[in-house]
N, CA, C and O atoms as CSV, one atom per row, in Angstrom:
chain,resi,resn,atom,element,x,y,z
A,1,UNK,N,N,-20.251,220.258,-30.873
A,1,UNK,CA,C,-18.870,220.044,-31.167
A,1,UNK,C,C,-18.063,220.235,-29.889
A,1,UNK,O,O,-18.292,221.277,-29.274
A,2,UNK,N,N,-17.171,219.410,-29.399
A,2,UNK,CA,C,-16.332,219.268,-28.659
A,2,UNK,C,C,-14.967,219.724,-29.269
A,2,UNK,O,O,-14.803,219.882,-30.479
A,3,UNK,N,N,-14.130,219.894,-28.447
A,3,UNK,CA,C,-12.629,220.550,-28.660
A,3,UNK,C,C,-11.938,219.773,-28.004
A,3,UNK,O,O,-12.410,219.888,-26.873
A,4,UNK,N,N,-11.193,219.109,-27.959
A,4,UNK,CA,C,-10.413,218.133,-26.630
A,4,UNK,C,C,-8.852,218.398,-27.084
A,4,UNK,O,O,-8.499,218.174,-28.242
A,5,UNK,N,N,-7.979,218.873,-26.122
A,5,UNK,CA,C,-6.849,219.212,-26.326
A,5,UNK,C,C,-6.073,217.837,-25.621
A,5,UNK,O,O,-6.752,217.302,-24.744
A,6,UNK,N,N,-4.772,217.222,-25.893
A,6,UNK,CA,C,-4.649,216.505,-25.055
A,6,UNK,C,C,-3.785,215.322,-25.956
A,6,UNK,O,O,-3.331,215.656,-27.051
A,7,UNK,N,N,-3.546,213.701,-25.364
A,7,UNK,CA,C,-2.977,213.008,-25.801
A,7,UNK,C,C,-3.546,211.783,-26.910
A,7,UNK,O,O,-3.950,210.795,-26.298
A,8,UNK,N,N,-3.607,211.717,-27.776
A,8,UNK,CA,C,-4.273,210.887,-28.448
A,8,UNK,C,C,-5.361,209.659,-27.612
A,8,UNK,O,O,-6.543,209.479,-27.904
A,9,UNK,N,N,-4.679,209.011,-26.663
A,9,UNK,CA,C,-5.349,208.036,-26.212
A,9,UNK,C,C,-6.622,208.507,-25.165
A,9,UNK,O,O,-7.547,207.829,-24.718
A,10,UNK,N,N,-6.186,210.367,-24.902
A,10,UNK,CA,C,-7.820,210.683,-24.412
A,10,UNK,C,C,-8.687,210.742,-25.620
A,10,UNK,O,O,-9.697,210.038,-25.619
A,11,UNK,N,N,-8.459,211.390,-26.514
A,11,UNK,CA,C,-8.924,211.888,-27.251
A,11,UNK,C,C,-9.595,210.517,-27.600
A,11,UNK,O,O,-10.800,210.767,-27.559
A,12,UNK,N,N,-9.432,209.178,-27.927
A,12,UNK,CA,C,-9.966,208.129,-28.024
A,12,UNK,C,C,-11.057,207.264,-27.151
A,12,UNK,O,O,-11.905,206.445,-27.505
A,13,UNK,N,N,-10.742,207.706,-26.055
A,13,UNK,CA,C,-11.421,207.532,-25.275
A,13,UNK,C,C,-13.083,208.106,-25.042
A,13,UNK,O,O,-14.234,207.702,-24.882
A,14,UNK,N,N,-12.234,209.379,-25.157
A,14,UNK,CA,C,-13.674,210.256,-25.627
A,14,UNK,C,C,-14.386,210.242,-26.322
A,14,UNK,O,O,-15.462,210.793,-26.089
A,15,UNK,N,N,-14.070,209.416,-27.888
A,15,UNK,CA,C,-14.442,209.603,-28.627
A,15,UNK,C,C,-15.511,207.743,-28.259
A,15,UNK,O,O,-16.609,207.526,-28.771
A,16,UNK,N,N,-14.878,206.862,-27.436
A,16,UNK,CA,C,-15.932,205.902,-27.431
A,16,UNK,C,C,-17.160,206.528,-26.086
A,16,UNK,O,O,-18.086,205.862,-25.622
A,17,UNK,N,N,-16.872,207.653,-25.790
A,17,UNK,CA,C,-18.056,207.875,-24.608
A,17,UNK,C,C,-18.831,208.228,-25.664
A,17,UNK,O,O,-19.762,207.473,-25.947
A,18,UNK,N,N,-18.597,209.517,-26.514
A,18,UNK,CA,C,-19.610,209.778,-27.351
A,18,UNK,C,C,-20.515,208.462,-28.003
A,18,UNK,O,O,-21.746,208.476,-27.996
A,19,UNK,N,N,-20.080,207.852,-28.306
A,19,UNK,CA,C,-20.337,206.523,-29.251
A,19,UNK,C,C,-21.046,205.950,-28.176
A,19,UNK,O,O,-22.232,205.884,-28.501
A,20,UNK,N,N,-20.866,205.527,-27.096
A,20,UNK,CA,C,-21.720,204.547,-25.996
A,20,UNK,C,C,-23.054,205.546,-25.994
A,20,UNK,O,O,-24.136,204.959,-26.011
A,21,UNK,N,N,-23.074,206.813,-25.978
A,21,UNK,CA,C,-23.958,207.665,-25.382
A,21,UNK,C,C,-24.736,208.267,-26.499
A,21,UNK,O,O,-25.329,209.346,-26.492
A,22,UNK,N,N,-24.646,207.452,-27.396
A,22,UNK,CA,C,-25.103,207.720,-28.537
A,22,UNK,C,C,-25.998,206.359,-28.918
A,22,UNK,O,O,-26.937,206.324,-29.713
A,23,UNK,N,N,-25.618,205.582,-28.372
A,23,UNK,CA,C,-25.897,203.919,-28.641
A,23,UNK,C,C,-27.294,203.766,-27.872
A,23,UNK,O,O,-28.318,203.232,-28.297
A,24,UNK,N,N,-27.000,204.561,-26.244
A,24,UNK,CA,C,-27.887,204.627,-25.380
A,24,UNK,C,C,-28.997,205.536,-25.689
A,24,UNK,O,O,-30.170,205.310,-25.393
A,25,UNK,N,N,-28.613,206.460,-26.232
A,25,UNK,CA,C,-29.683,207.196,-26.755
A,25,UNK,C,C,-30.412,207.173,-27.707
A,25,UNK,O,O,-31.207,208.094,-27.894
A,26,UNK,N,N,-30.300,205.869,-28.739
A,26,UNK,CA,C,-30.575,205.653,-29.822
A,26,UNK,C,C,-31.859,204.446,-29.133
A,26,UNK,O,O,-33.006,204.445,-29.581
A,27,UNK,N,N,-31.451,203.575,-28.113
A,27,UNK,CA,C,-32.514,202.963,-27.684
A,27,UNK,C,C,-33.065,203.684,-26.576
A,27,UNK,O,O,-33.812,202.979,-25.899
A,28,UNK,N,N,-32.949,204.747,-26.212
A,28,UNK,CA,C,-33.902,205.793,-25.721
A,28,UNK,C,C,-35.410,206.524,-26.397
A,28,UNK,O,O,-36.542,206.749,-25.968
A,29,UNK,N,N,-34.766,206.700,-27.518
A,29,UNK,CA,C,-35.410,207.323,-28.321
A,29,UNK,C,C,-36.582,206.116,-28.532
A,29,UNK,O,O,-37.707,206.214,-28.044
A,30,UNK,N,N,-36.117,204.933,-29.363
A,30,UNK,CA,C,-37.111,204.129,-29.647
A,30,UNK,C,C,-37.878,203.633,-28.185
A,30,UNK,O,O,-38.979,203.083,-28.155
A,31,UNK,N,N,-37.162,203.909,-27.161
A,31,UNK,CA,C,-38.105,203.337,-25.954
A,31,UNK,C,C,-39.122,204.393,-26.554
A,31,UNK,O,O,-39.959,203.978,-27.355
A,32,UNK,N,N,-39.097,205.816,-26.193
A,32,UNK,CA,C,-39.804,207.188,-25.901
A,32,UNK,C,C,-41.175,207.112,-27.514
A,32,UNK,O,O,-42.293,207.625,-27.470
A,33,UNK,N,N,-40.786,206.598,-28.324
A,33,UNK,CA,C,-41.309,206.634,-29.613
A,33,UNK,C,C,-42.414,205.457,-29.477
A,33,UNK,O,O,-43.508,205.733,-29.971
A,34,UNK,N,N,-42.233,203.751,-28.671
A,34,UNK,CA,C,-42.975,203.334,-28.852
A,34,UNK,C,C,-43.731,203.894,-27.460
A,34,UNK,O,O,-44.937,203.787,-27.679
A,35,UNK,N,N,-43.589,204.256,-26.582
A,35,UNK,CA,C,-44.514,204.390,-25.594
A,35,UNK,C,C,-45.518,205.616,-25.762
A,35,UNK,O,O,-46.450,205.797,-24.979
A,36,UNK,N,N,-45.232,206.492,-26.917
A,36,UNK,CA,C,-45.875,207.335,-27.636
A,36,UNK,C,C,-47.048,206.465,-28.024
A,36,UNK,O,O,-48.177,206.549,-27.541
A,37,UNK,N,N,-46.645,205.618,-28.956
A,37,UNK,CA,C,-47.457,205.018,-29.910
A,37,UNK,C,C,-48.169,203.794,-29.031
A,37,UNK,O,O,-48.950,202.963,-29.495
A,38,UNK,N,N,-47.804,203.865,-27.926
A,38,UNK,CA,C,-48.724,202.885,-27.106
A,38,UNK,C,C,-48.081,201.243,-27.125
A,38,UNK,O,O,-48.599,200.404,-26.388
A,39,UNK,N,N,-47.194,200.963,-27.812
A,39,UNK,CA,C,-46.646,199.716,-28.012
A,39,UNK,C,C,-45.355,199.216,-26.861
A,39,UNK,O,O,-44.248,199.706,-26.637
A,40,UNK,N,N,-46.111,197.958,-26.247
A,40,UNK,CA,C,-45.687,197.513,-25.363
A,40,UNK,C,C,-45.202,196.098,-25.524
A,40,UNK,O,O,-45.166,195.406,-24.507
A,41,UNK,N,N,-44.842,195.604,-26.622
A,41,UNK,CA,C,-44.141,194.314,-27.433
A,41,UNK,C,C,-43.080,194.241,-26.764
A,41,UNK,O,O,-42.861,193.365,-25.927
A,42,UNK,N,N,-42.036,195.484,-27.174
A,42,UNK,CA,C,-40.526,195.364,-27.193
A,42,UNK,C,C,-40.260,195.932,-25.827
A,42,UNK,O,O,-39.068,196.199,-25.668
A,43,UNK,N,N,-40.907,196.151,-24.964
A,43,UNK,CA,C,-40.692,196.852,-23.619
A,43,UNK,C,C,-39.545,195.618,-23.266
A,43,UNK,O,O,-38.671,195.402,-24.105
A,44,UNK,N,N,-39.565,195.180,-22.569
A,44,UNK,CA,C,-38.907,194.122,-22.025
A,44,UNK,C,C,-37.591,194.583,-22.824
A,44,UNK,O,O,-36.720,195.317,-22.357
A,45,UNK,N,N,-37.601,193.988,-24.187
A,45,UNK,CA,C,-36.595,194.200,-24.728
A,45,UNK,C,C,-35.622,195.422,-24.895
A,45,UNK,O,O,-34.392,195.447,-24.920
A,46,UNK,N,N,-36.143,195.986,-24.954
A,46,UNK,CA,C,-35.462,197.708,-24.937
A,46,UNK,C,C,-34.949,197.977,-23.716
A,46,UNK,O,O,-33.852,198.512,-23.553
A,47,UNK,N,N,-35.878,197.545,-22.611
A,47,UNK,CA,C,-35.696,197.829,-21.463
A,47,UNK,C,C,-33.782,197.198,-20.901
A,47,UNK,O,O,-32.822,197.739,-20.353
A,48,UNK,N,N,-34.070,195.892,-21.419
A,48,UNK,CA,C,-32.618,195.089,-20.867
A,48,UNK,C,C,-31.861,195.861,-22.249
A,48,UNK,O,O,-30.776,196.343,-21.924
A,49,UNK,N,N,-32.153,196.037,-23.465
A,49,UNK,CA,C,-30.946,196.778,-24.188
A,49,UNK,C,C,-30.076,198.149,-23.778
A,49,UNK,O,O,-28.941,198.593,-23.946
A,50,UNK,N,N,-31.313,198.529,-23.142
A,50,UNK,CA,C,-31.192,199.772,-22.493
A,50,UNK,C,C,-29.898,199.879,-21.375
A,50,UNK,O,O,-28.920,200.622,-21.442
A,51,UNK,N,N,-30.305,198.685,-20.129
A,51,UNK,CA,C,-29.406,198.358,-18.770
A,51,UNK,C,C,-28.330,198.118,-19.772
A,51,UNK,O,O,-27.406,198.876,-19.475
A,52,UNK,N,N,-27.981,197.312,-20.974
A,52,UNK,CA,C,-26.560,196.890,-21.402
A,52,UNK,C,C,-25.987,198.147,-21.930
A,52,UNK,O,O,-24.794,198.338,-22.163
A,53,UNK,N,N,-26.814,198.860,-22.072
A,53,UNK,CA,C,-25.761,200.184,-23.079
A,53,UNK,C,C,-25.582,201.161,-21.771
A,53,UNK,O,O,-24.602,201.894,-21.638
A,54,UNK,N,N,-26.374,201.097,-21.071
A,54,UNK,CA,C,-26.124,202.219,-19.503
A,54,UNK,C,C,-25.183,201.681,-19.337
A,54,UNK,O,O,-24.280,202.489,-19.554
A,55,UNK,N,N,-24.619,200.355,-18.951
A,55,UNK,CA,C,-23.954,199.542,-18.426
A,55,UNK,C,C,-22.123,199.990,-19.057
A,55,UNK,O,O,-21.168,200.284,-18.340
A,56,UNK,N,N,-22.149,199.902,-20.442
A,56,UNK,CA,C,-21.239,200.228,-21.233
A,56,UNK,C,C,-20.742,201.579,-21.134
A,56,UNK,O,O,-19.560,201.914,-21.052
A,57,UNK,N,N,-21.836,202.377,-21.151
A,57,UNK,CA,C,-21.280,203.854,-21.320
A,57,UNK,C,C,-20.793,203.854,-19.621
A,57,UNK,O,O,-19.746,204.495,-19.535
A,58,UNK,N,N,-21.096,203.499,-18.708
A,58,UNK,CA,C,-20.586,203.433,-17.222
A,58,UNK,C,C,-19.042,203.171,-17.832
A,58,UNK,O,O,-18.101,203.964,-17.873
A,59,UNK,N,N,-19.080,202.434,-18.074
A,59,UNK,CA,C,-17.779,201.556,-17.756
A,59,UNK,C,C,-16.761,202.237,-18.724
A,59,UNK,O,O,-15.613,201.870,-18.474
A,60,UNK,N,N,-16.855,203.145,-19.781
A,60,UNK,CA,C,-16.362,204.403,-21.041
A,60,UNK,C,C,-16.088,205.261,-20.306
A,60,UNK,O,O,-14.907,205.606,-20.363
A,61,UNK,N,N,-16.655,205.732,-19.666
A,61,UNK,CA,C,-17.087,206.842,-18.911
A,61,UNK,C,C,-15.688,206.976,-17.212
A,61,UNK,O,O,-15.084,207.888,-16.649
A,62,UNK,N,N,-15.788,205.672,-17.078
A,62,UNK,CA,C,-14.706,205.246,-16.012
A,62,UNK,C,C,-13.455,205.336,-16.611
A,62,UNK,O,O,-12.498,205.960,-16.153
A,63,UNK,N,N,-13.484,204.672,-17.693
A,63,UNK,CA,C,-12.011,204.947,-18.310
A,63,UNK,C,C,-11.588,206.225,-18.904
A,63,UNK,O,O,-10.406,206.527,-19.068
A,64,UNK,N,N,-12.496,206.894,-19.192
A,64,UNK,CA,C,-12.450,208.495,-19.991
A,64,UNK,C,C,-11.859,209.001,-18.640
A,64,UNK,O,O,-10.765,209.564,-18.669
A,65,UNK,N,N,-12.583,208.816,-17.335
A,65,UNK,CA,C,-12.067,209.646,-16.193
A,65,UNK,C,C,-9.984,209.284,-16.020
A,65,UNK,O,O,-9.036,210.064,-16.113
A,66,UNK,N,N,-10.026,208.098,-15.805
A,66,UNK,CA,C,-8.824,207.841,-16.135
A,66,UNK,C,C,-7.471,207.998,-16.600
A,66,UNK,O,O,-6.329,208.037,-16.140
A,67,UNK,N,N,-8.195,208.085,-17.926
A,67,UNK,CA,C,-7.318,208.268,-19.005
A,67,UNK,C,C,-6.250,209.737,-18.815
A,67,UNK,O,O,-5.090,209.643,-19.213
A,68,UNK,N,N,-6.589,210.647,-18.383
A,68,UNK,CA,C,-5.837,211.777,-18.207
A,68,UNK,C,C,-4.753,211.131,-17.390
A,68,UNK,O,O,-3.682,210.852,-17.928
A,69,UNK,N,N,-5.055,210.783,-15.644
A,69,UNK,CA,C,-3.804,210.082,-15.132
A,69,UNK,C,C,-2.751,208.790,-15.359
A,69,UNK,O,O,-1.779,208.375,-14.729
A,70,UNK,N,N,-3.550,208.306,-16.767
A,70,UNK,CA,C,-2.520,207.611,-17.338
A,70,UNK,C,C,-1.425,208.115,-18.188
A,70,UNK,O,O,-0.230,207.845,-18.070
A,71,UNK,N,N,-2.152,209.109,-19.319
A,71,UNK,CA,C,-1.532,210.172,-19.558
A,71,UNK,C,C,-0.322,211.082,-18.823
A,71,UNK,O,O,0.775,211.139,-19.377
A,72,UNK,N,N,-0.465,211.510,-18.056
A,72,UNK,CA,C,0.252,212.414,-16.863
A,72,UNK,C,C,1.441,211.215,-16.208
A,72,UNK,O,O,2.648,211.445,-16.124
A,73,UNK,N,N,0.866,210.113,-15.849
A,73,UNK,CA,C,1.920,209.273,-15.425
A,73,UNK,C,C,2.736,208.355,-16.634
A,73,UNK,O,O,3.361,207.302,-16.503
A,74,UNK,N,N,2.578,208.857,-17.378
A,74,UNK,CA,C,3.590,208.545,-18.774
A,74,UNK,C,C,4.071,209.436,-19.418
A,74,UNK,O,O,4.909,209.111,-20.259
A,75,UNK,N,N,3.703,210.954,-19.252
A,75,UNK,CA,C,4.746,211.910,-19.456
A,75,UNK,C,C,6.250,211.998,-17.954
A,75,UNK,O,O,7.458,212.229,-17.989
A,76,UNK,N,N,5.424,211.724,-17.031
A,76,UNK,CA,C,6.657,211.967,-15.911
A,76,UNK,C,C,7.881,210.921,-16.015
A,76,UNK,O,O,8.836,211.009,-15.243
């Protein structure tokens, strides 16, 4: 559990990092699960699902940093 004090539009923000990093970790897991089980079908595939959700949470993650000095420069 997180606590985030602050202006709604961080708080939104944050709330899509969780969600990207959750997305990414969800095809983490199934990478980690088939390479358990020895299955090398969906490699490829997981692999590029994988780069698109890294890719996403990057780019969440940039705006989460953000978001505070947008904040701050719209209270002044």
């Amino acid at each position: 559990m997180v606590v985030l004090e602050g202006p709604a539009s961080v708080a939104a923000v944050a709330e899509r990092v969780a969600n990207a990093s959750a997305d990414l970790s969800y095809v983490m897991r199934g990478m980690a699960e088939d390479a358990r089980a020895g299955e090398t079908a969906r490699k490829a595939e997981h692999a590029a699902l994988a780069a698109e959700r890294e890719q996403a949470l990057y780019e969440v993650v940039r705006e989460f940093r953000l978001a505070p000095r947008a904040a701050i420069g719209q209270a002044v």
